[in-house]
PDB file of the backbone (N, CA, C, O) and the ligand in Angstrom, with CONECT records:
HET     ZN  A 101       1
ATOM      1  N   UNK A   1      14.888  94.561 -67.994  1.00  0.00           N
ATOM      2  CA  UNK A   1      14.956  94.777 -66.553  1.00  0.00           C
ATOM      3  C   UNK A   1      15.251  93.449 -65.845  1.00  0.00           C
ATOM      4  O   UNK A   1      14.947  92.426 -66.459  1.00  0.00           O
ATOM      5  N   UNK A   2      15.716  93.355 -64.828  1.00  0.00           N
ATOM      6  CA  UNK A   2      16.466  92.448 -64.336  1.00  0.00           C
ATOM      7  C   UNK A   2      15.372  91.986 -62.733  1.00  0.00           C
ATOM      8  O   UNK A   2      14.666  92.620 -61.949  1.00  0.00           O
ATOM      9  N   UNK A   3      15.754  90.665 -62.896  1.00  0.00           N
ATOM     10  CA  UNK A   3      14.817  89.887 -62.104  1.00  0.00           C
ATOM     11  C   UNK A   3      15.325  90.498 -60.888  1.00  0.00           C
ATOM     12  O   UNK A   3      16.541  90.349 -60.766  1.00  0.00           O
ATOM     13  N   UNK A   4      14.620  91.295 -59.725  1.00  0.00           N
ATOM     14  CA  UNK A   4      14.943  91.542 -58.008  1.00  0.00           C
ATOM     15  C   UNK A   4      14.906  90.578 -57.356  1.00  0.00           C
ATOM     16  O   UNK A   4      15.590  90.518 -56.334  1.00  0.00           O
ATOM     17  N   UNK A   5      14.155  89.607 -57.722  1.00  0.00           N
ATOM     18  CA  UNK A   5      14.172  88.416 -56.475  1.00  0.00           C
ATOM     19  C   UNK A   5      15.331  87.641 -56.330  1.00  0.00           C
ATOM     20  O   UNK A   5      15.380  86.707 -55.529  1.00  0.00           O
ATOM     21  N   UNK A   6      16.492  88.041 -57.222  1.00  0.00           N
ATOM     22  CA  UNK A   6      17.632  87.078 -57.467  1.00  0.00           C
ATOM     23  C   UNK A   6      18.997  87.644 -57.744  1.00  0.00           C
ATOM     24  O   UNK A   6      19.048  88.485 -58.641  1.00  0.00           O
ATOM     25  N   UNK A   7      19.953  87.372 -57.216  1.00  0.00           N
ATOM     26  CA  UNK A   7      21.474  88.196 -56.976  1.00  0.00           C
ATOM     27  C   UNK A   7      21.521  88.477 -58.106  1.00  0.00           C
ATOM     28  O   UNK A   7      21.272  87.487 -58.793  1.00  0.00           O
ATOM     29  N   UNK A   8      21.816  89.764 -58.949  1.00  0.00           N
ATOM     30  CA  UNK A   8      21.976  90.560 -59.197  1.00  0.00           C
ATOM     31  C   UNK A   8      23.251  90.248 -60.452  1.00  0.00           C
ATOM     32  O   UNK A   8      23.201  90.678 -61.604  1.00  0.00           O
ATOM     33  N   UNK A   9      24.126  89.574 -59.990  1.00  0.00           N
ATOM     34  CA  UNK A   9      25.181  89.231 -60.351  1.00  0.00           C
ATOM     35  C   UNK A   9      25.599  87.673 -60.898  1.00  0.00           C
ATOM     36  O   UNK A   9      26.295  87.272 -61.831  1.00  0.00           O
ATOM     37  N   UNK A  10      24.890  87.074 -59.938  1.00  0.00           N
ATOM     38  CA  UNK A  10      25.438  85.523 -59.992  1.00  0.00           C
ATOM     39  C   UNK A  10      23.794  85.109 -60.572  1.00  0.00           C
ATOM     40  O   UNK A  10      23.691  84.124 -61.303  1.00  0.00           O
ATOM     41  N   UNK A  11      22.665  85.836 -60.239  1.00  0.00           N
ATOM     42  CA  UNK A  11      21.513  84.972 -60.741  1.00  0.00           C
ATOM     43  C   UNK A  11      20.769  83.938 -59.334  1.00  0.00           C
ATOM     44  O   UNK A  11      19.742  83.265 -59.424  1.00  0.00           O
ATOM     45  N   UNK A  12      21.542  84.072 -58.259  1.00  0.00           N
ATOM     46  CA  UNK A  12      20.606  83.058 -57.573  1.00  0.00           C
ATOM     47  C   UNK A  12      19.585  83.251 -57.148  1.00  0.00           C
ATOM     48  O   UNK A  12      19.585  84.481 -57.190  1.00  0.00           O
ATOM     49  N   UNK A  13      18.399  82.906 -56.636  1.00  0.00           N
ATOM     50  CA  UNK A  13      17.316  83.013 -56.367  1.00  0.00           C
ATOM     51  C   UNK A  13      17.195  83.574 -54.411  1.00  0.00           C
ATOM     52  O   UNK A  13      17.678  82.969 -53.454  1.00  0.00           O
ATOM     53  N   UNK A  14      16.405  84.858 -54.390  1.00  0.00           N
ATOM     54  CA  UNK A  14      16.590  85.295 -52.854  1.00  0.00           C
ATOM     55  C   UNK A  14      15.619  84.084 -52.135  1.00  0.00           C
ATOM     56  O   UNK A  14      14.916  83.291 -52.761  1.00  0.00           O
ATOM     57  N   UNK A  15      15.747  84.147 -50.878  1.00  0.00           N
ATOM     58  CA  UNK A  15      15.298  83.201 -50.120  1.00  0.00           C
ATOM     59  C   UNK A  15      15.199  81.481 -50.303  1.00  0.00           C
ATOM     60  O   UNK A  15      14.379  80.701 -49.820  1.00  0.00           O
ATOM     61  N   UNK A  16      16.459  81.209 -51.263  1.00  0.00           N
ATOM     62  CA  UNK A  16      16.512  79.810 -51.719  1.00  0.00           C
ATOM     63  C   UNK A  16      17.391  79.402 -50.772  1.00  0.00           C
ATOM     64  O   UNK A  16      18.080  80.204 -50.141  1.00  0.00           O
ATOM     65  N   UNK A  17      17.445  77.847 -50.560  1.00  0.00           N
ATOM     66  CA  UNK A  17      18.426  76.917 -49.384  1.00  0.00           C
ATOM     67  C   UNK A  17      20.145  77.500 -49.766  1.00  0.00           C
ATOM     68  O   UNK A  17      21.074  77.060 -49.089  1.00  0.00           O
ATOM     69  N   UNK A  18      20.375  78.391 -50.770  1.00  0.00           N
ATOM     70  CA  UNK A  18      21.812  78.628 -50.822  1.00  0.00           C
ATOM     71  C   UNK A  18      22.109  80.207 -49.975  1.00  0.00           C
ATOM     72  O   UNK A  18      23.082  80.663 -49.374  1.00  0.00           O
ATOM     73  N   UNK A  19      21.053  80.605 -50.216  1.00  0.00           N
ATOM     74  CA  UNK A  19      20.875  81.959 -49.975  1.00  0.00           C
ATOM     75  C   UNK A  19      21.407  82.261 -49.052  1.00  0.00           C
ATOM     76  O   UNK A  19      21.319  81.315 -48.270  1.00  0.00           O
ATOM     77  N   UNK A  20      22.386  83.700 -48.272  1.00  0.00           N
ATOM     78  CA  UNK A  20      22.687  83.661 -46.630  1.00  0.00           C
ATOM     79  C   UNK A  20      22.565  85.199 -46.842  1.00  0.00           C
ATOM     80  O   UNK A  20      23.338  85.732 -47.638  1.00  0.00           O
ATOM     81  N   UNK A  21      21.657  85.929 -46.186  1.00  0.00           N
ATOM     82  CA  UNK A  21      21.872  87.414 -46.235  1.00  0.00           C
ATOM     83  C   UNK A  21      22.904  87.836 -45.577  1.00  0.00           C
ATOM     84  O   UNK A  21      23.229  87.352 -44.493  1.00  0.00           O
ATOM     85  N   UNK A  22      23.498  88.732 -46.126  1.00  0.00           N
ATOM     86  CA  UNK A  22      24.306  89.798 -45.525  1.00  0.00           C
ATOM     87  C   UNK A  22      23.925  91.289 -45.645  1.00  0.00           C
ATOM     88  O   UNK A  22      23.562  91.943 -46.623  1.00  0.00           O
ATOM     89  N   UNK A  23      24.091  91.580 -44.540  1.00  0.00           N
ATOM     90  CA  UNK A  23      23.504  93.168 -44.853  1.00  0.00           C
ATOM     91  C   UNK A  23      24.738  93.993 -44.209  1.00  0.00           C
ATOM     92  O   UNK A  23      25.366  93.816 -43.164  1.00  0.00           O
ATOM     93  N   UNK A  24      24.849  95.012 -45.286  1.00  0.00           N
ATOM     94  CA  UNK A  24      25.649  95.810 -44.350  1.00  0.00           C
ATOM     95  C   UNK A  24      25.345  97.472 -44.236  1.00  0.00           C
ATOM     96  O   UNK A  24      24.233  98.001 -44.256  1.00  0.00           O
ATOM     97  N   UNK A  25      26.462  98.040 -44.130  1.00  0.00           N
ATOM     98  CA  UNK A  25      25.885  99.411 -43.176  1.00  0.00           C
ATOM     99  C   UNK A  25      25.456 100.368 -44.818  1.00  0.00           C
ATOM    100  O   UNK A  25      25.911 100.053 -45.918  1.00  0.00           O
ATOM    101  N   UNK A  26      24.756 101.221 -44.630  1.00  0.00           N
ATOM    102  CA  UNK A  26      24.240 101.915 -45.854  1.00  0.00           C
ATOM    103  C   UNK A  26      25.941 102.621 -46.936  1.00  0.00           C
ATOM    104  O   UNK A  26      26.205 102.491 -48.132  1.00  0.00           O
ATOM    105  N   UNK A  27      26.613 103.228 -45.959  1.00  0.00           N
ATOM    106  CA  UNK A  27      27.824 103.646 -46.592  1.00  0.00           C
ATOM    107  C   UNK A  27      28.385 102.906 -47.501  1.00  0.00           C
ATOM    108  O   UNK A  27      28.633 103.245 -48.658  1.00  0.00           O
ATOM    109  N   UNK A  28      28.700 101.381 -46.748  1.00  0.00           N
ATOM    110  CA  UNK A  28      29.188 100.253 -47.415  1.00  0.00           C
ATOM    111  C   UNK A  28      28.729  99.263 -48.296  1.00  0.00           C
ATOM    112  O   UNK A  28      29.401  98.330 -48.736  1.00  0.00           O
ATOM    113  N   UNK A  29      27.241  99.575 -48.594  1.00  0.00           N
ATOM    114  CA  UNK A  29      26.268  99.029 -49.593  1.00  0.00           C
ATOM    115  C   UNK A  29      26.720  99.766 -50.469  1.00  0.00           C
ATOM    116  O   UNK A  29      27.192  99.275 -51.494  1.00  0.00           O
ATOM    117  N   UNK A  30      26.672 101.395 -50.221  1.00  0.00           N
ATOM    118  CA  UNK A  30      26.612 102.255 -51.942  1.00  0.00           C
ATOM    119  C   UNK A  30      28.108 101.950 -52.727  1.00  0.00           C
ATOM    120  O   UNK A  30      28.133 101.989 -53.957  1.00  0.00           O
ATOM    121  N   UNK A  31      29.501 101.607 -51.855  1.00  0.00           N
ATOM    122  CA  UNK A  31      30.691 100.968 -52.561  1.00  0.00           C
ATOM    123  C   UNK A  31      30.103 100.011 -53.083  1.00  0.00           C
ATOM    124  O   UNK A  31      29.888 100.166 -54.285  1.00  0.00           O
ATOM    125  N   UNK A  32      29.664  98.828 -52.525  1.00  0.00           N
ATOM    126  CA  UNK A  32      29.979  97.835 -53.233  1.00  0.00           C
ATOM    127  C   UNK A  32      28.839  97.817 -54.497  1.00  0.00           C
ATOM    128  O   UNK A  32      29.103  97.488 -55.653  1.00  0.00           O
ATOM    129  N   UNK A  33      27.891  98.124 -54.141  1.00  0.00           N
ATOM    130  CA  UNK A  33      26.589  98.056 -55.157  1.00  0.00           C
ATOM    131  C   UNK A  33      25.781  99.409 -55.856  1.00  0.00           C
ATOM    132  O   UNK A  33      24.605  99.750 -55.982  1.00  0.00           O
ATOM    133  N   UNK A  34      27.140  99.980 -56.238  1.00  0.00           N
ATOM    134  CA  UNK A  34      26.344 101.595 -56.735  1.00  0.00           C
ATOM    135  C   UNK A  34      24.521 101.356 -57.924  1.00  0.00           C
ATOM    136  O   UNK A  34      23.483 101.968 -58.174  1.00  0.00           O
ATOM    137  N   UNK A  35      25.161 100.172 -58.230  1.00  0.00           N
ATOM    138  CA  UNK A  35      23.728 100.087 -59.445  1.00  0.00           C
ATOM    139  C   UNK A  35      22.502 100.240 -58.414  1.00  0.00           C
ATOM    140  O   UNK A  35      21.515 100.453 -59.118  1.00  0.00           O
ATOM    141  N   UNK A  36      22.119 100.226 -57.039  1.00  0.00           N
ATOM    142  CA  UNK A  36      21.149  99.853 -56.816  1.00  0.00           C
ATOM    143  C   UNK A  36      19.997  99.342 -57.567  1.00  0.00           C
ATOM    144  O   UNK A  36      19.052  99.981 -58.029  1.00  0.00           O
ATOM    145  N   UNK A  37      20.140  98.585 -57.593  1.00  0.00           N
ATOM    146  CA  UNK A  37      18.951  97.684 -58.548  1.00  0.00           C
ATOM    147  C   UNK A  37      18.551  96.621 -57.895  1.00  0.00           C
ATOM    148  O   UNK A  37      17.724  96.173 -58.688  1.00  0.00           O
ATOM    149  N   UNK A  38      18.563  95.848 -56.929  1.00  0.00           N
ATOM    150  CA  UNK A  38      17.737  95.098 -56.438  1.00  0.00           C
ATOM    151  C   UNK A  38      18.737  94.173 -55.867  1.00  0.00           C
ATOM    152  O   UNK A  38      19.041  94.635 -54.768  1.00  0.00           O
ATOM    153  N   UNK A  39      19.406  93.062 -56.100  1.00  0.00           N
ATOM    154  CA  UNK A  39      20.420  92.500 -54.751  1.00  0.00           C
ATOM    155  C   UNK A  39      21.172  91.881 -54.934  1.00  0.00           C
ATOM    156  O   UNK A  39      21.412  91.412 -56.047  1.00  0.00           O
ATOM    157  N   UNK A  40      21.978  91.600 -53.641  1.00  0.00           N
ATOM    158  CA  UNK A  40      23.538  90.448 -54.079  1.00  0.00           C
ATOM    159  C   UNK A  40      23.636  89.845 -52.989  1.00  0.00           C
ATOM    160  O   UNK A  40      23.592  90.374 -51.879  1.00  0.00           O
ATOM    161  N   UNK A  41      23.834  88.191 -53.334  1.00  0.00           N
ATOM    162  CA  UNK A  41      24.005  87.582 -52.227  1.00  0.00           C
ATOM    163  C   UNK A  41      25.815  87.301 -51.735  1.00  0.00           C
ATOM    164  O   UNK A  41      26.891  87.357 -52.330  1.00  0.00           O
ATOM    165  N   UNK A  42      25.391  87.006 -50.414  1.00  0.00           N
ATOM    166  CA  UNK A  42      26.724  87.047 -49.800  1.00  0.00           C
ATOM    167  C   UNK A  42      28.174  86.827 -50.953  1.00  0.00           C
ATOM    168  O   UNK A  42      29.116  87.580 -51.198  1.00  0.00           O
ATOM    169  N   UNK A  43      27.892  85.743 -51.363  1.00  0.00           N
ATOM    170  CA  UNK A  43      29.221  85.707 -52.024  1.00  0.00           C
ATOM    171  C   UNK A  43      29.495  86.668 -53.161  1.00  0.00           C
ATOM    172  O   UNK A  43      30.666  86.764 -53.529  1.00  0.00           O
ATOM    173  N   UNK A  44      28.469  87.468 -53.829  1.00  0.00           N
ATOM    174  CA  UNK A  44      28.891  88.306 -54.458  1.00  0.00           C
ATOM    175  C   UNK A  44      29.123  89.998 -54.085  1.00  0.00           C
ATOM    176  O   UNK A  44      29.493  90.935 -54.792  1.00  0.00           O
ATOM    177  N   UNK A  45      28.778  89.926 -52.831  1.00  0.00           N
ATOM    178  CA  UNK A  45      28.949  90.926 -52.120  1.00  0.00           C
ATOM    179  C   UNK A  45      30.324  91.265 -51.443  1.00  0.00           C
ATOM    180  O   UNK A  45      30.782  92.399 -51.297  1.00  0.00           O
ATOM    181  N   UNK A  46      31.019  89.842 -50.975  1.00  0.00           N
ATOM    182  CA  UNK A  46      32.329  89.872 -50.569  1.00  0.00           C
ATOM    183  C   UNK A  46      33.195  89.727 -52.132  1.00  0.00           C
ATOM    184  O   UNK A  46      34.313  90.237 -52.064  1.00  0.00           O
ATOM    185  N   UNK A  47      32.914  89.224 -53.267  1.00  0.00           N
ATOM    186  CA  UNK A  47      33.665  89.173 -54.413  1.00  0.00           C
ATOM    187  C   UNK A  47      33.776  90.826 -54.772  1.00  0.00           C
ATOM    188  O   UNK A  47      34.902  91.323 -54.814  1.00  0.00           O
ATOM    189  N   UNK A  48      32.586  91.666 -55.028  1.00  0.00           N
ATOM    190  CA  UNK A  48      32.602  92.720 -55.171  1.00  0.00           C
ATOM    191  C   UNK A  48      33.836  93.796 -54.364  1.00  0.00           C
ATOM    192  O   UNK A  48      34.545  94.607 -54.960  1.00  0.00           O
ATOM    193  N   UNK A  49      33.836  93.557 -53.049  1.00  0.00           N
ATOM    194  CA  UNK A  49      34.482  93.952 -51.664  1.00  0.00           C
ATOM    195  C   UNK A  49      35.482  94.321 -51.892  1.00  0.00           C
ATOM    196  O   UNK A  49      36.027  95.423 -51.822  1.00  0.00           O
ATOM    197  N   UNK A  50      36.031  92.497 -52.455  1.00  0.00           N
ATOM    198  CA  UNK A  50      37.811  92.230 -52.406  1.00  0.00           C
ATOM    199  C   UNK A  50      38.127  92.998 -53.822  1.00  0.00           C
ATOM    200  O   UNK A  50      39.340  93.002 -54.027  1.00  0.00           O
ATOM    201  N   UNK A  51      37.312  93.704 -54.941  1.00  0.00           N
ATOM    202  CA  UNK A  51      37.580  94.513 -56.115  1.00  0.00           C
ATOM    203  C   UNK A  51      37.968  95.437 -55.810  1.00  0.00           C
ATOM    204  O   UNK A  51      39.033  95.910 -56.207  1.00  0.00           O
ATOM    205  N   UNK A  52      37.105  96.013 -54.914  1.00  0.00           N
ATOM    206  CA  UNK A  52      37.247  97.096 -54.340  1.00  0.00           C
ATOM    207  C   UNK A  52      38.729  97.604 -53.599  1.00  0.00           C
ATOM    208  O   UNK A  52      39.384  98.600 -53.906  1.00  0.00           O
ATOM    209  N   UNK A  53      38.994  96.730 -52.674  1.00  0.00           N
ATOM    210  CA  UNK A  53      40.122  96.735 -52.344  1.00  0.00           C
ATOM    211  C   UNK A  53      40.403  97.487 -50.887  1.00  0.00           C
ATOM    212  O   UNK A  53      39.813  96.888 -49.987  1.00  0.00           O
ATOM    213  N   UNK A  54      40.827  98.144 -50.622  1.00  0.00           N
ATOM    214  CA  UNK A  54      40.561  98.957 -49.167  1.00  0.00           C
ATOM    215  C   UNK A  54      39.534  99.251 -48.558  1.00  0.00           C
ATOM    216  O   UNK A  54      39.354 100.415 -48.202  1.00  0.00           O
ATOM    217  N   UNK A  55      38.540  98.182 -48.272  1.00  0.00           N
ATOM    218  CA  UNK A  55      37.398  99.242 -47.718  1.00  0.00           C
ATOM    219  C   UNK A  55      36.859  97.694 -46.647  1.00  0.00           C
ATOM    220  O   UNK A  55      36.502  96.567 -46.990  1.00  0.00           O
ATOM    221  N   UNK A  56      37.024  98.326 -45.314  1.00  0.00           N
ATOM    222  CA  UNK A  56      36.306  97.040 -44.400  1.00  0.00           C
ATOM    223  C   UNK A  56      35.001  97.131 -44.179  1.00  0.00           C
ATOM    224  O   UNK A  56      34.206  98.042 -43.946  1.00  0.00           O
ATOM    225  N   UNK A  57      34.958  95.876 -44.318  1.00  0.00           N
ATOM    226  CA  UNK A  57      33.394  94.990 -44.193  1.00  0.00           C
ATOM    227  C   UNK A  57      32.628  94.709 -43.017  1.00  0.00           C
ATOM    228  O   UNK A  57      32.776  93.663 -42.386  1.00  0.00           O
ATOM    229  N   UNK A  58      31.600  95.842 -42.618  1.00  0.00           N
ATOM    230  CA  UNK A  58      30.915  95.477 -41.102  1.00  0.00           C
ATOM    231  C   UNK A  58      29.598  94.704 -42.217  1.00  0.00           C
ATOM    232  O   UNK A  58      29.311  94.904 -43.397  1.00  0.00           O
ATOM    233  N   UNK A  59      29.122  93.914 -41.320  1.00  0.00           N
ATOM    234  CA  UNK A  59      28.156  93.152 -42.000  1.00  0.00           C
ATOM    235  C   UNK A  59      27.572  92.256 -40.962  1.00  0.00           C
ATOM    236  O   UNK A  59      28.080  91.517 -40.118  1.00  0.00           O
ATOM    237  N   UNK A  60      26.291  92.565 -41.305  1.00  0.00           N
ATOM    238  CA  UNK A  60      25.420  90.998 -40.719  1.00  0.00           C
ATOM    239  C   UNK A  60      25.115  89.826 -41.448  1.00  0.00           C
ATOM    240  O   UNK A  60      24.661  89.808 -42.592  1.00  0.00           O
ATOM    241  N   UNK A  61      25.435  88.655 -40.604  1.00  0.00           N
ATOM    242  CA  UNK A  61      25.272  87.303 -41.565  1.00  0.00           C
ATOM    243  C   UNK A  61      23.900  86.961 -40.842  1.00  0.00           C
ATOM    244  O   UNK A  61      23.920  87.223 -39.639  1.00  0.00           O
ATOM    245  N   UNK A  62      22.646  86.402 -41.353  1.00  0.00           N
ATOM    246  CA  UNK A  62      21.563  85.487 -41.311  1.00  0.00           C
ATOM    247  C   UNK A  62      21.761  84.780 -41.965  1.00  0.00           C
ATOM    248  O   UNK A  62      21.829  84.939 -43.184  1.00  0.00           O
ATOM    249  N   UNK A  63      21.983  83.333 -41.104  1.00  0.00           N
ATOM    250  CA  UNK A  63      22.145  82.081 -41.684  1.00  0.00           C
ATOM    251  C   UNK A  63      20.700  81.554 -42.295  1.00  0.00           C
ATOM    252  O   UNK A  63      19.729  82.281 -42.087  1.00  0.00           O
ATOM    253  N   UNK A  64      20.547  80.585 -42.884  1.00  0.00           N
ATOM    254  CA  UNK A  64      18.984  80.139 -43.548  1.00  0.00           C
ATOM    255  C   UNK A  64      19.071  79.217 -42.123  1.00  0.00           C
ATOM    256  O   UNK A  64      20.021  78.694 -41.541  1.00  0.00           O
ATOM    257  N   UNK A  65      17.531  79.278 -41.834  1.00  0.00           N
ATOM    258  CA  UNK A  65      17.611  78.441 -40.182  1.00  0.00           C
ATOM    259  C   UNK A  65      17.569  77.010 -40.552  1.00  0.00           C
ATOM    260  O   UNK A  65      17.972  76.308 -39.625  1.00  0.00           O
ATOM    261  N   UNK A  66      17.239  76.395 -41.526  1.00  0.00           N
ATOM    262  CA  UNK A  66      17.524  75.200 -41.499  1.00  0.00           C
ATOM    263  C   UNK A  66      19.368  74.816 -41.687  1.00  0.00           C
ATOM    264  O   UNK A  66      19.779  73.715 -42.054  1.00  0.00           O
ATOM    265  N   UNK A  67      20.060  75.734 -41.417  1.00  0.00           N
ATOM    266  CA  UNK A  67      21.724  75.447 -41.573  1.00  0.00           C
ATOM    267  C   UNK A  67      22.335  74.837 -40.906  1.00  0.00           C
ATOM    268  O   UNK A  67      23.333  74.359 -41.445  1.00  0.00           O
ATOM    269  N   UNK A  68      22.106  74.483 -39.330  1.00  0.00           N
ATOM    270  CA  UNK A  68      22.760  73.937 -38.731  1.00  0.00           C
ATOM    271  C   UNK A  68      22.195  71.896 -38.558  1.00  0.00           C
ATOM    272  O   UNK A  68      22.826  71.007 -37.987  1.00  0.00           O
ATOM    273  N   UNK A  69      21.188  71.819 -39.110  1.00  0.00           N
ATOM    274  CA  UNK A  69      20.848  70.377 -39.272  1.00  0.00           C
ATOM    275  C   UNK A  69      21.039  70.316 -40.583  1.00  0.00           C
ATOM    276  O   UNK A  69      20.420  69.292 -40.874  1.00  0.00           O
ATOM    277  N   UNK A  70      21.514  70.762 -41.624  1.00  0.00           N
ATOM    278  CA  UNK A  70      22.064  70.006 -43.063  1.00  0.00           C
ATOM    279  C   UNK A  70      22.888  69.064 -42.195  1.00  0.00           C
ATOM    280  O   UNK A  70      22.894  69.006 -40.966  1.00  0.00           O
ATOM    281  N   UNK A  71      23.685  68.231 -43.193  1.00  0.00           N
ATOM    282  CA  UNK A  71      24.288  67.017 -42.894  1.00  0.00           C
ATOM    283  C   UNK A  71      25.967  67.301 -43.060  1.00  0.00           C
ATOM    284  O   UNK A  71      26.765  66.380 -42.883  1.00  0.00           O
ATOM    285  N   UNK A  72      26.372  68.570 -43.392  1.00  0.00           N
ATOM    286  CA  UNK A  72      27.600  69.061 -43.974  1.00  0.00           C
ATOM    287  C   UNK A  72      28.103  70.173 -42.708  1.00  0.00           C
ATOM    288  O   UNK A  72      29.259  70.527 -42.475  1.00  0.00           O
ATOM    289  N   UNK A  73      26.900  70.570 -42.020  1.00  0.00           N
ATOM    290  CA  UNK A  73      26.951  71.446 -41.297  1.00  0.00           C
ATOM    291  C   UNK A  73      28.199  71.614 -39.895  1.00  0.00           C
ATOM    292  O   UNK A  73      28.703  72.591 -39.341  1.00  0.00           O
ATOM    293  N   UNK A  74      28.335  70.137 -39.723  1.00  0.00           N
ATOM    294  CA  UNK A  74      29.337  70.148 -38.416  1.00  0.00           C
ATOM    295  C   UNK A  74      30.708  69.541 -38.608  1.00  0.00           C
ATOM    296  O   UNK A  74      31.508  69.515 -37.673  1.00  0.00           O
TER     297      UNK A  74
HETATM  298 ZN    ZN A 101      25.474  86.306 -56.334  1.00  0.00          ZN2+
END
């Protein structure tokens, strides 16, 4: 069984400094992530997407709040 606290796909850890949720609408979760099994972070959610191929992306981004004072940020 596969760790939930961590994308699903790529392995990263949820709520870590890389982390950026995206959530999107329930329709457009079950395309991209039929396994429901626990989660995918942004970038594997849009990698998944572009497989997919025809299907647009409504989505919410939550940035990690420390994002805009990193040092890369501006
Ligand atoms: Zn991932």
């Amino acid at each position: 069984m596969r760790d939930k606290a961590k994308c699903y796909d790529c392995g990263m850890p949820y709520g870590g400094t890389n982390w950026v949720d995206l959530t999107l609408p329930n329709d457009q979760w079950d395309l991209v992530f039929p396994e429901h099994e626990g989660l995918l972070c942004a970038n594997c959610i849009v990698k998944r997407a572009a497989k997919l191929g025809a299907i647009s992306i409504e989505a919410k981004l939550k940035l990690p709040e420390d994002y805009l004072e990193a040092p890369n940020a501006k």
